[in-house]
N, C-alpha and C positions, 0 to 999 in steps of 0.2 A: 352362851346364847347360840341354839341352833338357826340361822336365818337361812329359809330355803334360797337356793336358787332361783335368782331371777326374778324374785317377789315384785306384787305391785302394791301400792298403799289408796285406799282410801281421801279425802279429806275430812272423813268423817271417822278415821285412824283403825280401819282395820285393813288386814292387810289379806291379798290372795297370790296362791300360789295355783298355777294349772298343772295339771300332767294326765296325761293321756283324757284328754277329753270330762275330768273330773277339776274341779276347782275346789282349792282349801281353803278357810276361811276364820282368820284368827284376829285377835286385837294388839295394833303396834307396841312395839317396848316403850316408846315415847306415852302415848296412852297410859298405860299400865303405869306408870312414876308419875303420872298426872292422878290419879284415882286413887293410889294410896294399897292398901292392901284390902285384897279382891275376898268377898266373904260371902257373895251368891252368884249364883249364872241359872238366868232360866234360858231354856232351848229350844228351837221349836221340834215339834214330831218329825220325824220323816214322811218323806210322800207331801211335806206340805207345799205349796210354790209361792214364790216369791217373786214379785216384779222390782227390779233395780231400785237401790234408797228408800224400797220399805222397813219400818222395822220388824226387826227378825229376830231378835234374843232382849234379856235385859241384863245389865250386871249392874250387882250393887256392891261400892266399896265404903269402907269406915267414914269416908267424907260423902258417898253420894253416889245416886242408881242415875243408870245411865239406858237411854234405848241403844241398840247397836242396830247398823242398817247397813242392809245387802247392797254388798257392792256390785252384784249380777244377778240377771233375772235368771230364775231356775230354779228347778225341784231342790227339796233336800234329798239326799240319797245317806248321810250319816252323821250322826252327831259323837261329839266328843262325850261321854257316857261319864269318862271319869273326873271330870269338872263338876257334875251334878253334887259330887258328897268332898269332892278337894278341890273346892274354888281358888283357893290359894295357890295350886301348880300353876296358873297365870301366870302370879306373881316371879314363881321361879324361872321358870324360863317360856315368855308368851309366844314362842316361834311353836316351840314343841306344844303345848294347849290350845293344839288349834281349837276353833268354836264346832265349825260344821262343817260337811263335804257336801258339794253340790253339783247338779249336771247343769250345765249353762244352756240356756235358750241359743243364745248366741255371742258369746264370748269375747269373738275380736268388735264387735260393735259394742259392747258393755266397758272393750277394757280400753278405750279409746278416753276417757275421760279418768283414767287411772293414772298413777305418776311412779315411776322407778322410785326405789327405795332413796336412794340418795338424793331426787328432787326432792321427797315426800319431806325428809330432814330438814334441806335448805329452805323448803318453804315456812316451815315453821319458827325459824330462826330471823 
């Protein structure tokens, strides 16, 4: 498991990572062992926007399709291309599949309701 740097999670279990003003946007490993083995990912286009906790992709696994929802309001600027035909890399390592790249409207005010990786854990437990 590649886990970025300084991730933040979701409650709704995806997870973002920032770097230079780009935000990446993937589904937690806790998630992924919850859903079973991952066998679709719809995505959305680029250029689309997204206002915070809309939903924004859908995945569907052996037990059940899921909406996945933007943890930050903002354009898409890239999506993960090679998820579209190997939905299963999820399953192998969900740090590195990430979902999508996005440029945040406004980022430290979106990632204020965000939780560190290891709260995101504890809370679940």
């Amino acid at each position: 498991m590649t886990m970025p740097e300084g991730i933040l999670c979701s409650r709704t279990h995806e997870w973002v990572a920032e770097l230079d003003d780009i935000v990446t946007i993937g589904l937690t490993d806790w998630a992924v062992k919850q859903m079973g083995d991952i066998v679709f990912v719809e995505l959305p286009e680029v250029g689309l926007n997204f206002s915070k906790d809309e939903a924004f992709a859908t995945i569907e696994s052996v037990k059940a399709a899921s909406e996945l929802y933007i943890p930050v309001s903002g354009e898409i600027v890239e999506i993960n291309e090679e998820l579209i035909n190997s939905p299963e890399l999820i399953n192998e390592d969900s740090f590195e599949a990430w979902l999508v790249k996005v440029k945040p409207y406004d980022f430290q005010y979106d990632s204020q309701s965000l939780l560190d990786y290891n709260d995101y854990i504890d809370e679940l437990s």
